[in-house]
Every structure is written in C-alpha cells, then in structure tokens.
N, C-alpha and C positions, 0 to 999 in steps of 0.2 A: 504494500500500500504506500501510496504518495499523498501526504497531504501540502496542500500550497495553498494561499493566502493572495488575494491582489483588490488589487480599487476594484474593476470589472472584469465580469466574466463574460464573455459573446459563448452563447451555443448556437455555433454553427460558421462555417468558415464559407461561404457565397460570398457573392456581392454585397449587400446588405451587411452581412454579419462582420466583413474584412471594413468597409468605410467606415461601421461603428468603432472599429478599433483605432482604423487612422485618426479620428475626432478625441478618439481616447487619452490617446498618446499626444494630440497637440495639444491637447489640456494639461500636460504634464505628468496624467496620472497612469498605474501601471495597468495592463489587461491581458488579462489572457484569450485566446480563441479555441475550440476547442470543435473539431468536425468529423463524421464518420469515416469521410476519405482525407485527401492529400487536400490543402486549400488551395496548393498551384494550381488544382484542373478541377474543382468540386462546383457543385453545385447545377444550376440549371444555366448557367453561359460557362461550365467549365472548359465545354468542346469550342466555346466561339460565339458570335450573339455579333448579330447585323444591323442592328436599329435600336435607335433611341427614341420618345418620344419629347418632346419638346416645342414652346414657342418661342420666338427667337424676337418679337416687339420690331418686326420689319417693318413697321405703318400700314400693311393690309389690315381690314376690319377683323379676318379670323385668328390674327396672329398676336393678340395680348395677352394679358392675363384674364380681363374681366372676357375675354371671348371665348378663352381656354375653359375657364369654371362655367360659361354657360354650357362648353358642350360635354364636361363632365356631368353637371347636376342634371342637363336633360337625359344624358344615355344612363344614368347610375340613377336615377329617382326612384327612391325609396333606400336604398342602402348606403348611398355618399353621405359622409359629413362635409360638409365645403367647409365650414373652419379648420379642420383637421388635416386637410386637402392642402388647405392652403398652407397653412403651416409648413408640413412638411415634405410637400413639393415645389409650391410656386419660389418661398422665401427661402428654398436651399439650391434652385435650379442653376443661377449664374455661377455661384461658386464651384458647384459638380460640372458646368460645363466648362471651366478653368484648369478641375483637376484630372481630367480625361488628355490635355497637353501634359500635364506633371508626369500622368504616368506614362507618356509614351504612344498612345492611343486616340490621336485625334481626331475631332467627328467631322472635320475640316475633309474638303477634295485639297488635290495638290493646292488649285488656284486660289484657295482661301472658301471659297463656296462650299452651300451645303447640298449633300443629294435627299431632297425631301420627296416622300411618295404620300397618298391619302387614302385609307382605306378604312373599315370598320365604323361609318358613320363619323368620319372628322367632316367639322365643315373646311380643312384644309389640311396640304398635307405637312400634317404634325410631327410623322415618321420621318428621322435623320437614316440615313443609310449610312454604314461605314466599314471598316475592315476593322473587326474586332476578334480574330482569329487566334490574337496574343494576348488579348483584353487581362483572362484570369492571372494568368501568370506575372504579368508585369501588375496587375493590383496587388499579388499575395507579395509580390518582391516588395512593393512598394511599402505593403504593413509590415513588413519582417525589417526590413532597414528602419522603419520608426521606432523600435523597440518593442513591439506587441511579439509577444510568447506565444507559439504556434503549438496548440498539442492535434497533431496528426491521428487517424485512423481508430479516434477515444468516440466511443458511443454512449452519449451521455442517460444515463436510465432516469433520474426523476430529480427536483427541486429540493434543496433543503430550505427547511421552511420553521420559523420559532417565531410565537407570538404573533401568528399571521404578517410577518415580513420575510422575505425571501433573502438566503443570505451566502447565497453559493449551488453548488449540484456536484453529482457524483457521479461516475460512471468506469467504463471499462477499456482497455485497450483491445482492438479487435485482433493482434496478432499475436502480444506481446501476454507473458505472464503479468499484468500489472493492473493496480484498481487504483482511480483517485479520487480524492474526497478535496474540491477546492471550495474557500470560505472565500464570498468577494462582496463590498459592499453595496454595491449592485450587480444585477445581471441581465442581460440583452439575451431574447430572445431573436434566432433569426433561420430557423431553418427549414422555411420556404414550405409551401403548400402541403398539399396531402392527395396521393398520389400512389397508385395500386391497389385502390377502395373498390373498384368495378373491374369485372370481366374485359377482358382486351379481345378487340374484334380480330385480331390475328391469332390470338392464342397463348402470345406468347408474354407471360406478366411483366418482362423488363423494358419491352418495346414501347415506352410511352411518350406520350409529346412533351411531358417536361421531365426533370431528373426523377429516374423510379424509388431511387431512395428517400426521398424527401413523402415522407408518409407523417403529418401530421404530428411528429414529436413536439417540438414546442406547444403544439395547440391542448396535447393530452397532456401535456406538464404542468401545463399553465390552470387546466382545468381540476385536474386533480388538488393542484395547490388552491383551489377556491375563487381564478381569476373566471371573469364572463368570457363567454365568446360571442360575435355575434357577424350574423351574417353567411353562418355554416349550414341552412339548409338550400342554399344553391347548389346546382351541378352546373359543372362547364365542361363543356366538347368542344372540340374545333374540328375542321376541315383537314383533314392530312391525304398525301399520295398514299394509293391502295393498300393495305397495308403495309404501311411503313409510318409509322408515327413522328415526322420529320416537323421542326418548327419551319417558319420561313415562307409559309404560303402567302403570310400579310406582304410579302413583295410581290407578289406575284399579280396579288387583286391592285394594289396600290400603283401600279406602273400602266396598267390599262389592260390586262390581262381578259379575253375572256370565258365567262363560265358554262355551258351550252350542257342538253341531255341529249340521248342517244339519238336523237331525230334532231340534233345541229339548231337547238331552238336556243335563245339566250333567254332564261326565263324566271331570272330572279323578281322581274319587277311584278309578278304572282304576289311575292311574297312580302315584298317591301320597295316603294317607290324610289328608294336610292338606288334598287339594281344591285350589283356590285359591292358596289360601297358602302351597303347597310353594313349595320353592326354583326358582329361574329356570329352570335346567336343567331340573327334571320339569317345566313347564309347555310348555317345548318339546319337551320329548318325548311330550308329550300330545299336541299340535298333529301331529304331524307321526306319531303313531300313527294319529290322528284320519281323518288325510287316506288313511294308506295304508290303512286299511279300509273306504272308500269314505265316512266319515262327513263328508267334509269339505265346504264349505267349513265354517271355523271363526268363531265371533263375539266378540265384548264384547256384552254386554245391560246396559246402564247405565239404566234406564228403571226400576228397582225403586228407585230413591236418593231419598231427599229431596229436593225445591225446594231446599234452599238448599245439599245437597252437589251437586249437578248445578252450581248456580250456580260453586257454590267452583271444582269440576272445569273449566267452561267458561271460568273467568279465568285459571286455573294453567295450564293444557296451554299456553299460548303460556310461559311463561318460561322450556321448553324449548328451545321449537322453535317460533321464530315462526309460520313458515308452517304448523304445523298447524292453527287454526281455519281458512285457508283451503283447507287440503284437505278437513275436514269441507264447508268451506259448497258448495267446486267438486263437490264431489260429491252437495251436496243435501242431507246427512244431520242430523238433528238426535237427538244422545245420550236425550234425554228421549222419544224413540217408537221412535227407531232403531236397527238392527242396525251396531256396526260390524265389519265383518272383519278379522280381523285375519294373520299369516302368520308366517313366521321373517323374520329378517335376513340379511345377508351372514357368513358367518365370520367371525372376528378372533385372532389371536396374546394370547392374554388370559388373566388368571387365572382360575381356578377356579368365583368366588364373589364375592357383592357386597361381601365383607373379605378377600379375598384374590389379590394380582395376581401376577403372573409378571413375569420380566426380570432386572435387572440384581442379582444375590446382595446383597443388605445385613446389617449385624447389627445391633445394637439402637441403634446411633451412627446408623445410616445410611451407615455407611462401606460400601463395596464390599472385593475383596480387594486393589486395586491403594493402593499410600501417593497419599495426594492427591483422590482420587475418590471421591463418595457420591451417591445416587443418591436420589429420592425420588417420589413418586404413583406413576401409574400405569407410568411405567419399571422401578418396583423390583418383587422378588418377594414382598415382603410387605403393598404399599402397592395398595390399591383402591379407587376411586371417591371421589366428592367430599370424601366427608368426613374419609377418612384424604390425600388431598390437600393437605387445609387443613394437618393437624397433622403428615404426615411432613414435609411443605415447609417447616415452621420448626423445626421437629426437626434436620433436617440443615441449617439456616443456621445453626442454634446449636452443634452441635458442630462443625462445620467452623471458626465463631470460634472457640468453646474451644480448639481442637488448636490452633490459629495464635497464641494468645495464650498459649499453654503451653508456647509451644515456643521454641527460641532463634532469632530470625529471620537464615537466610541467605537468601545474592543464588542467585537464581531461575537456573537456566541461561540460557544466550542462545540465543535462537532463528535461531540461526545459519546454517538452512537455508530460512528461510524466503522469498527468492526462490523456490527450488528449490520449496517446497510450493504458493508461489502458481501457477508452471508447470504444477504437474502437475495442482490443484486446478480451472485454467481451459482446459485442453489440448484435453477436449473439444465446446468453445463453435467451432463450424464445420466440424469436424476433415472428413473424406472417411469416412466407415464406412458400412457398409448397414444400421446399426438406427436410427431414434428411440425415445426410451425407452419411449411409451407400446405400441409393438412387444412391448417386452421384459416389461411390466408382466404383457400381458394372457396371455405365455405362463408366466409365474410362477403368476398366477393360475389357471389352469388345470390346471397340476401339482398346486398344494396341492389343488384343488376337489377335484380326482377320486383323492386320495390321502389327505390326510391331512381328510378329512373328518367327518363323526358314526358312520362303521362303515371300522373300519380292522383291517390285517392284514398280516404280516410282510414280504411279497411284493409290496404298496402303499409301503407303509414306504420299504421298500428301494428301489422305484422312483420315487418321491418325490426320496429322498436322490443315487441316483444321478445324476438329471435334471437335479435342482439343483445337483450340482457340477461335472455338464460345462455347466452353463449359464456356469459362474465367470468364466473369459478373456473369454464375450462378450459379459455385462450389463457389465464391467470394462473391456475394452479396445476393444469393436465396436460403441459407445453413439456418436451424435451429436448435440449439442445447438444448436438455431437461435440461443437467447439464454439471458438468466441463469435468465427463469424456466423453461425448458425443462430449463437447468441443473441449480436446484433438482431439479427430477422425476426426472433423472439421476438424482442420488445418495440418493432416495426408492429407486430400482428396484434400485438397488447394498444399500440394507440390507436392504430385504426380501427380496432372494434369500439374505441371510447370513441372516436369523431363519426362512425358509425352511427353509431347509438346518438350523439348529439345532433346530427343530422336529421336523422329521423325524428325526434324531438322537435326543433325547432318546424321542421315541415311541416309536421301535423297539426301545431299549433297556427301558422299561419297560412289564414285559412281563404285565400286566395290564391290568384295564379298571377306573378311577375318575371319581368323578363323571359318571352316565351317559354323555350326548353328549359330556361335553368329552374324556374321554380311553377310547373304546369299542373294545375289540379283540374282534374275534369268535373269533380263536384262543386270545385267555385273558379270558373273557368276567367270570371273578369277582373280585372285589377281593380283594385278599390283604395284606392287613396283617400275616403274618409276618413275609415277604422285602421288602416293598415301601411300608413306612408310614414315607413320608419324601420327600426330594426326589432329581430326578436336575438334579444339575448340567453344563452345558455348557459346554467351555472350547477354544478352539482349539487345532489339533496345537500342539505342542510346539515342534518341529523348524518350522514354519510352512510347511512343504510341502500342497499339495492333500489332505490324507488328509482323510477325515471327522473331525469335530468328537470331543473327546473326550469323555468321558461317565464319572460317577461317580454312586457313591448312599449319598445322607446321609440315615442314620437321625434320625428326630424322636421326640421323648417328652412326652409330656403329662402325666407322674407329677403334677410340682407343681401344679396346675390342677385337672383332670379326676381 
C-alpha cells in the first residue's frame, strides 16, 4: 500500500481531467492525476480529435457570445443551465484558445485562418477543424512538465468521504502488485461519460463511438458518496459508418456532404426543416425512420465536394479514429465516387446535445453538492464534448485552488481504514463466485437495450429499474475476478448497473418525451415545458437501504438570456 497526501486529486487523466491539473499547478498548489490507462493516449481524443467548437466575435450576427447561448439554450431546452454554461465555457474560451498554441496544437491553418464547418443545428459554422493527431500527448507532456504527479494505469474504486466532505479516493494499480489510498483537499472529478451500458449493433462491446472504458465511474462515485446527478435519463446515439463506430461524421455533414436512402432520395427534411444540418438526434431519427419504411439502407454521398475539401476530408477523418481510412480502403470505397453507408451507434448514458452533458450536478464553480468535490467534461451535467472539456477542466482546477487558498488550511482526516478499504477493494481478485464480470456486463446491457431505449414506456421503465436493482447483491457480491485487469472490469460493471439503475429512475419519473430519441415516451409523447422545463435530479435513498434512487425536479429559467 501507498499512501500520499496532495492539494488535488483529478480522477481521470483526459482532457478535462489533465487542464484541471495545468490550472492546478499554476495556482501553485500540488495535484495528483490518476487514470485507468496511460494519460499520453487516454481518454476519448487519446487517438486524435478534429474539431473544436467555438465563437470567434468575427462581427457576423451568429458569431458572439449572446448568439452562441441562444443556440445552446434553444437546442439544450430543458437541461442547459446558461449560467453554468457561461461560466465555464464562454468566460474560459479565449484563454483555452491561447493554450492550444502553448501546447503545440494550433486550431490556426498555416495562413492564420480558421477551417470552420456547421453542422448539428449551428446557426453557423461553430466547428474549428484542425490537426489534432498529437493533441493528447503534447497536453499530458505539457501537465507532466508543470509539476502535476501522473499515476498511470490506477483504477480508482470509490471516494473517501468523512462528515459528508470528500477528502481523497483509493484504488488499485491494474498491472502492478500495488493499492493507494490518496488524502487531497479537494478532488476533481473527470472521467468522461458512460459508455458500454447498451448492446452494440456490431456485436462487439469495445467498438464504441466514444472511449469504451469510460463507463460512468465518477458519476457512480459521486453518487454513492450522496452527490445528485442530473440529466442521466437521456440516451445518445449518433450516426457512425456501418458498423464501425468511428467519430468524425460531424465533418462530413458540416462541409456539405450529402445524406440520400437507397432510392438516391435526400430526405432529411421529412424529419426536420434544416435537412442536414438538424441536430444529431433528428439525423438519427431520420436514419432509423428511413430504414423502418423500407427506404433503407442509408448513405453519405460525399462525391458533390470539391478536390480539395475531399482532400481536407481524407486527411482529417484519421485524427479521429485512426483506423478509419482503413476501413474505407478494407472495404474498397473511395469518398470521391462512393456510397458510404452509414447506421446508428450503440446507446450511451449521455447528454442531450453536443453542449450539453449529463452526470455529476455542478454549478457554475464546478462544484458538485458534496464540500470537496467538482466535477468536470463529460462526467458533469452541464459539460459536453471536446471543447467544453478543455475549458470546464481548468474551470474546476481553478476554483478548487481558489476555495483551498481561501480557506484556512486544516489536517485532512486520516485514513484510518484504509487497510480495511484495500481488503475489501481487492476481495474479489480469485474469490469462488459463479459470475465473471463480462457475464454481468452483457446482462446489464440487455436490460437497458430492451428498456430504456429510443421508444420507452412506464411498464419498460419500471422493468428496467426493477431488474436492475435485484441485479444489486450480485454485480456487488457474486462478481469474480482472475487478475487486476479483470479487476478493473469488475468495478466498470458495478457502476454501470448504478447509472443503470439511475437512468431508469430519472426516466420514469419524467414523465414526458424531450429531445426526440434521447428521452421518447410513447405514453407522454409531447414535451411539456409547463410541468417539466428543467432537470430531474438523482440522488441515492437517504436511509441507504435498497429503495430506488431518489428523484426531484429543478425548474430552469432562461429569463436572462433568451
């Protein structure tokens, strides 16, 4: 066992999680990070990430701030908080577009100019294009030379937590004989969405459109330790090439790409008057109207672009995802004649919208409700995608300095049980049970599929919730694991039956349908922004007995704004 002591703790070495540390350390104060893999390549842009979003205040109408927040609080209404928003995107965005030259990665073309595309319902295009292929690597170099303490391939298991403040976390090393118990006076949440919760239409669990290991641990930490969640009974799909779970299509639509069904029809605007350009969700639900009318299969036709945006297109799509120019080529295709097809993706525990995520409750600090705890990217409920990543993640390193520098420094509790945590923490490395987890995984994933899926209803809902909480005792105590990295998967399968189970909660309670697919109930088919324009938060019984998850609902306002 190691025990070690620092200002902050980051769980989770991403994007998000590595800027909290750089904000950390220019505070002067020490932090440790702490991620399942290696921070040089972890994460969901560990392979490379193409685009940014941003407004750049060039004097067109859609290009400020006040035009940016309209077309967040229109596409995210009901789950944005536009103060929060603003917070910790708008007021951190110039400086994050300063430190993308620091590290080496700049969202600049050669000539100083930017490559902007518009897609998913912008009213402009918001999307930076750039060559981010080396992005992760030169971020982690960049924390590692500030003095932030990297612990590589430690899988963190649960919060330590005294007198309802949070005051460090423990976990295990996945290779190595080793367990750590670190006390810090805050700790950052940051490890990114939740992910392998539904069936994958290829088959195969790791093939997913964002990192497969990122399964909800901060959000079942956070929960377990008495923080709310909210915003976790949305699903999010997107659009990927045939099976192949590839990010990168928002280039694709964003450049002028088009999307036709097997009779060469272009027929998005069925489903929503921007065509194209709607928002992610109508695009899959076009697909997937497409197919159940018989019109399917569905395509990309990228063959109308310029030479030189085909060109652009064929360099960009690997900064994604490597291996897709090799899927293109294993399959023969070539974008400038050919059809590609394209499909949904697997489900995922996700926000709403490509600015607004689900998880762990934040406010405009990035604190959660727990004293000690903040939460940032895509764990948090107001934090989504890369580029609020960048700028929640040093958002919450910096207020977590400030609170600690503001504050009068006392001695940290002692982690005085921590023998006892490393016992229980390593208990199931041999033990005699009859499940291995990947057992447990695929009957999780089967619950959600056929329940909490794009058409949902009271009587799913409930069966869902109930499945998954007599699942509890034996994802928990009926789990066996061969070694650490089996280990690890263990207590992947443990949070995801909890974000599971809060999903389903949250669902049931809110008793409308928003955001097409992500939140569709056929017994209350219409959005109702009287009773229901807001969030529903999740928070564990009370009494900490087996009861279903508790459930409230916080009105939102958009007076000042909108």
């Amino acid at each position: 066992m190691e025990e070690l002591s620092t200002d902050v703790l980051v769980i989770g070495g991403g994007v998000a999680g590595l800027n909290a540390a750089l904000a950390v350390r220019e505070a002067g104060l020490d932090v440790i990070v702490t991620d399942k893999g290696a921070v040089a390549r972890s994460g969901c842009a560990g392979g490379g990430i193409d685009h940014f979003m941003a407004y750049l205040e060039t004097g067109e109408p859609w290009d400020s701030r006040q035009a940016y927040l309209e077309y967040v609080g229109r596409t995210s209404w009901g789950a944005v908080d536009l103060a929060v928003h603003e917070a910790i995107f708008c007021d951190e965005l110039w400086p994050a577009l300063q430190r993308f030259r620091e590290w080496g990665v700049p969202l600049e073309e050669e000539d100083g100019s930017y490559m902007r595309t518009k897609s998913f319902g912008q009213p402009g295009p918001y999307w930076i294009n750039f060559n981010g292929k080396q992005f992760k690597p030169r971020l982690a170099r960049a924390a590692r030379q500030s003095g932030a303490k990297m612990l590589d391939r430690v899988s963190t298991v649960d919060l330590l937590v005294h007198d309802g403040r949070v005051f460090g976390a423990y976990g295990f090393h996945i290779r190595r004989d080793k367990f750590y118990v670190i006390r810090a006076r805050a700790v950052i949440l940051a490890t990114g969405g939740t992910n392998r919760i539904y069936e994958n239409p290829s088959g195969w669990r790791y093939n997913t459109w964002l990192c497969p290991v990122n399964t909800g641990d901060a959000q079942a930490m956070a929960y377990r330790a008495g923080a709310g969640l909210a915003n976790v009974e949305y699903m999010r799909i997107t659009l990927v090439p045939k099976n192949f779970s590839a990010a990168g299509l928002n280039a694709l639509m964003g450049m002028g790409c088009r999307m036709v069904n097997a009779l060469g029809e272009e027929f998005m605007e069925r489903y929503d008057p921007a065509g194209i350009k709607a928002p992610r969700y109508k695009l899959v639900e076009g697909i997937l109207g497409e197919m159940q009318a018989g019109r399917g299969p569905v395509y990309i036709d990228a063959s109308s672009l310029p030479e030189d945006e085909l060109r652009h297109l064929s360099t960009t799509l690997a900064y994604d995802k490597e291996t897709y120019p090799d899927y293109l080529h294993q399959k023969g295709l070539d974008l400038r004649k050919d059809l590609l097809e394209i499909g949904v993706s697997e489900g995922m525990q996700g926000g709403p919208t490509e600015v607004c995520g689900s998880g762990v409750k934040i406010d405009a600090s990035c604190r959660t409700e727990l004293e000690g705890l903040y939460a940032a990217g895509n764990c948090a409920d107001q934090a989504r995608s890369f580029h609020m990543a960048v700028t929640s993640g040093y958002h919450a390193g910096k207020e977590a300095a400030k609170e600690i520098l503001d504050s009068p420094r006392t001695a940290l509790p002692e982690a005085w049980d921590a023998v006892e945590k490393e016992k229980q923490a390593l208990q199931p490395l041999g033990r005699k049970a009859p499940y291995r987890p990947i057992e447990l995984e695929q009957a999780i994933a089967r619950v959600v599929s056929e329940n909490l899926g794009a058409v949902r209803n009271e009587r799913g809902l409930s069966t869902a919730l109930a499945k998954l909480q007599s699942m509890k005792e034996v994802v928990e105590g009926e789990m066996t694991a061969q070694n650490r990295h089996e280990l690890r998967i263990l207590y992947e399968v443990i949070n995801m039956r909890t974000m599971g189970e809060a999903m389903a909660a949250a669902a049931l309670f809110r008793r409308e349908s928003r955001f097409g697919i992500g939140h569709f109930r056929v017994d209350y088919p219409e959005t109702d922004d009287e009773h229901w324009l807001g969030q529903v938060v999740v928070k564990k019984p009370s009494d900490g007995s087996g009861q279903a998850p508790r459930t409230e609902f916080r009105p939102l306002s958009y007076a000042p704004y909108l």
